[in-house]
C-alpha positions as CSV (number, residue, x, y, z in Angstrom):
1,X,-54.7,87.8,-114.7
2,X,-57.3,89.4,-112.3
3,X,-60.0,87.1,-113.3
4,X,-58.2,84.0,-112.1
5,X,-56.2,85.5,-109.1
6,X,-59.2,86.2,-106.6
7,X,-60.9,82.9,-106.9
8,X,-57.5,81.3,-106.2
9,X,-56.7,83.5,-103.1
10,X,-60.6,82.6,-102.4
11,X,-59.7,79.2,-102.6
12,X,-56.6,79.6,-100.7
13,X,-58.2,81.1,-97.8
14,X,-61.5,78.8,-97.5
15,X,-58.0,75.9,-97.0
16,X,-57.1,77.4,-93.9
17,X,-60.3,77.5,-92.9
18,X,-62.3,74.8,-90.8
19,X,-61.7,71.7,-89.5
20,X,-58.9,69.2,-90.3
21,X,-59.5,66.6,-92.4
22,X,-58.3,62.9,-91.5
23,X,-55.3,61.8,-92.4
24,X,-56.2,58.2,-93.5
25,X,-59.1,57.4,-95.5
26,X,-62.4,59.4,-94.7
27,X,-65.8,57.6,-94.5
28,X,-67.8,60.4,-93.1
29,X,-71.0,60.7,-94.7
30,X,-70.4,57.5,-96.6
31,X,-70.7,55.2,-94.3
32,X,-73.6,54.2,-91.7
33,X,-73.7,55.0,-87.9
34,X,-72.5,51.6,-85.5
35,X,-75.7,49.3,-85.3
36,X,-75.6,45.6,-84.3
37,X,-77.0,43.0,-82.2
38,X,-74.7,40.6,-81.6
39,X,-73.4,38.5,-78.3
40,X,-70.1,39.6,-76.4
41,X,-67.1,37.8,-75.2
42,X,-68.9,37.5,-71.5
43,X,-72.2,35.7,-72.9
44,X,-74.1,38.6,-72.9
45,X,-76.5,40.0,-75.7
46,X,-75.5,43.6,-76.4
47,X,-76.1,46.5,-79.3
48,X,-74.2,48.9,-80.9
49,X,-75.8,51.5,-77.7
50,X,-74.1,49.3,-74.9
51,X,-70.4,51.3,-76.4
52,X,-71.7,54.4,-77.3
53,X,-69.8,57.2,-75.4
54,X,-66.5,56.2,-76.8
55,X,-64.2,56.1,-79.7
56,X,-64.6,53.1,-81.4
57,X,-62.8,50.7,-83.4
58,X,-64.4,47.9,-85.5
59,X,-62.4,45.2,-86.9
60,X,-63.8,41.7,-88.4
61,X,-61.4,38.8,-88.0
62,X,-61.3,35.2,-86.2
63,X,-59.3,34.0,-83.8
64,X,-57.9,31.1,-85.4
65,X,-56.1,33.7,-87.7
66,X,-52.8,32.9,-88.3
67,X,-51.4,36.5,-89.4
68,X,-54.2,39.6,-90.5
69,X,-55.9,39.4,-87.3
70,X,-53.2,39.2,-84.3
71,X,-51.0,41.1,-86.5
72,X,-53.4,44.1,-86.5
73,X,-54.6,44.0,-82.9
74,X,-51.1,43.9,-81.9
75,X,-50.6,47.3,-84.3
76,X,-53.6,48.6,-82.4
77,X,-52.6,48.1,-79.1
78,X,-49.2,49.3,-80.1
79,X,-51.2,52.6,-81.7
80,X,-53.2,53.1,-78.4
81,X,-49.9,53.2,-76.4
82,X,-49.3,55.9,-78.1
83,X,-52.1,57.8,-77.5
84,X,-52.5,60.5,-74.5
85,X,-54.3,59.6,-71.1
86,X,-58.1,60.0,-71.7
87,X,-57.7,59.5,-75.2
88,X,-55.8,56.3,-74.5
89,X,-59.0,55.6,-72.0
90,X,-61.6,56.0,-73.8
91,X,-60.4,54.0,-76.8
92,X,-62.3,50.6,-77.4
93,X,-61.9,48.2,-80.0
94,X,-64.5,45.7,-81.0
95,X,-63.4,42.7,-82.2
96,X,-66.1,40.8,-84.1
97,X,-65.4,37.4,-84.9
98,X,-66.5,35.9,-88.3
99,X,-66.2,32.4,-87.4
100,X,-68.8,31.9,-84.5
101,X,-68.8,28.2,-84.6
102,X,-64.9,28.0,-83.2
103,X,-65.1,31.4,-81.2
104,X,-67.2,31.3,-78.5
105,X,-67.9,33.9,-75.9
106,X,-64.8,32.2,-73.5
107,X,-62.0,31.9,-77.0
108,X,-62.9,35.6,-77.9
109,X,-62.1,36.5,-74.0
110,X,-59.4,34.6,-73.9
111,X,-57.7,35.9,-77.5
112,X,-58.9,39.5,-77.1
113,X,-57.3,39.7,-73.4
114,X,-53.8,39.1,-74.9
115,X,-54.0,42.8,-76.7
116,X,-55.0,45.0,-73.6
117,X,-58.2,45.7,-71.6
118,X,-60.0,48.0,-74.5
119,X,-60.2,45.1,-76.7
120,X,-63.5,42.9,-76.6
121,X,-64.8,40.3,-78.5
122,X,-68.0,40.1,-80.3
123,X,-70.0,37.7,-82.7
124,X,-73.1,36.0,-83.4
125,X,-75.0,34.2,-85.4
126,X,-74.7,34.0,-89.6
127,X,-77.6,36.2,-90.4
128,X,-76.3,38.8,-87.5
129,X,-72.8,38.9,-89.1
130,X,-73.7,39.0,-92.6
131,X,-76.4,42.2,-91.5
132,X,-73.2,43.4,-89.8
133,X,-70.6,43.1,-92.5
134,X,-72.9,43.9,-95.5
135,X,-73.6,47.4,-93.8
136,X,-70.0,48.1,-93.7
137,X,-69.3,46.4,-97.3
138,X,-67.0,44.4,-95.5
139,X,-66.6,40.1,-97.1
140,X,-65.8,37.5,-95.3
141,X,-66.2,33.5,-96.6
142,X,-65.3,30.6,-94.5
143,X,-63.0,28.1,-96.7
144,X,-63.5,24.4,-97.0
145,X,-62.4,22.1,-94.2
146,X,-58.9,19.9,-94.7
147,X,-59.0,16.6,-93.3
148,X,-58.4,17.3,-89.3
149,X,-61.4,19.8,-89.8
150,X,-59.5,23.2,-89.7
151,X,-60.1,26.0,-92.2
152,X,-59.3,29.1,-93.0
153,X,-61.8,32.3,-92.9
154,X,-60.7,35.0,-95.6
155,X,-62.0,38.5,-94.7
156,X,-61.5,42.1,-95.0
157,X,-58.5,43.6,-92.7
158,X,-60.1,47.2,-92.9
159,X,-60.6,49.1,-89.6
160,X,-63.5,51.4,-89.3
161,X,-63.1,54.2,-86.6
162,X,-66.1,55.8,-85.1
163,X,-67.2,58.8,-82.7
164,X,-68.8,59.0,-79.3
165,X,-72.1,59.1,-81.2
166,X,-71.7,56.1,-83.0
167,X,-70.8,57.9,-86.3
168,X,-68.7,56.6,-89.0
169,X,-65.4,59.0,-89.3
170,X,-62.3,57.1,-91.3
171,X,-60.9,53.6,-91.9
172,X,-57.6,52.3,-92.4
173,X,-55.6,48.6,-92.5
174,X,-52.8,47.4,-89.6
175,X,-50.3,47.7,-92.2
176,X,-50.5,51.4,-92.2
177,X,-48.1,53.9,-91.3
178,X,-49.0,54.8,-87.6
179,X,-48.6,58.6,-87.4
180,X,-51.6,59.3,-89.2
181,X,-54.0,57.1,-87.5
182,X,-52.1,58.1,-84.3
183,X,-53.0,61.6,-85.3
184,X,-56.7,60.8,-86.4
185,X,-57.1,58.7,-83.2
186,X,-56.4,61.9,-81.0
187,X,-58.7,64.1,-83.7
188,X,-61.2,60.8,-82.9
189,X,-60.7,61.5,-79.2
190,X,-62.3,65.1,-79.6
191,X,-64.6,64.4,-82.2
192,X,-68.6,64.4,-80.7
């Protein structure tokens, strides 16, 4: 009995011990720092180090989206709401638009504005995006176009959260429940 009872009180201990995980899915370590060169919703050409210094969140979607994408920003501004003063503050969330030919820098502005000042819109050209996505193993595909010359954009409806640094720290989806990524969010807030 002795020779299993002191590594589980070992193990036991080292629990208590140390930092809090995150409550939704964990990325650190797995996933790369924030890097991109892409064009925001004012015209203007910025990189991943024009939004270092705050908590970030990273979602890909389009604005022509007729469900995942206004259906999650709405669960993020809902989420940041939540959120205490600075933390609240801080908090931006990068929109980056998979479908540059129909989102321009004045659309993004226009769609991103509807959800709350910490939301801004970002895209750029095909080789920028697909750089972009493939570093976060993130799909998207534009569908064919029907007869008016609409289509649809299928892509992923993950969210990746990141540090002050720029560092990679969890992910989750819209459709989540919102106390833990309400609690990571505030662990996010304090997380250099």
């Amino acid at each position: 009995m002795r020779q299993w009872l002191l590594p589980v009180l070992t193990a036991l201990l080292l629990a208590g011990c140390g930092e809090q995980g995150w409550q939704t899915k964990d990325i650190t370590g797995f996933m790369p720092a924030l890097e991109f060169n892409l064009t925001d919703e004012n015209g203007r050409l910025v990189s991943a180090k024009d939004y270092l210094g705050k908590p970030t969140l990273l979602f890909f979607g389009f604005t022509h989206c007729p469900d995942v994408c206004p259906t999650t920003l709405a669960y993020l501004a809902a989420v940041s709401k939540q959120l205490d003063g600075k933390a609240r503050e801080d908090l931006q969330v990068l929109f980056v638009s998979v479908d540059p030919v129909r989102d321009d820098p004045q659309t993004l502005r226009h769609f991103t504005d509807t959800f709350g000042p910490q939301f801004i819109g970002l895209t750029g050209d095909k080789a920028a995006l697909d750089a972009l996505t493939r570093r976060y193993y993130s799909l998207y595909e534009s569908g064919a176009k029907d007869e008016a010359g609409n289509y649809a954009v299928m892509h992923s409806s993950a969210v990746y959260a990141f540090n002050r640094n720029g560092e990679a720290r969890f992910l989750f989806h819209g459709g989540d429940p919102m106390d833990p990524v309400i609690a990571d969010l505030r662990h996010l807030s304090k997380d250099d």
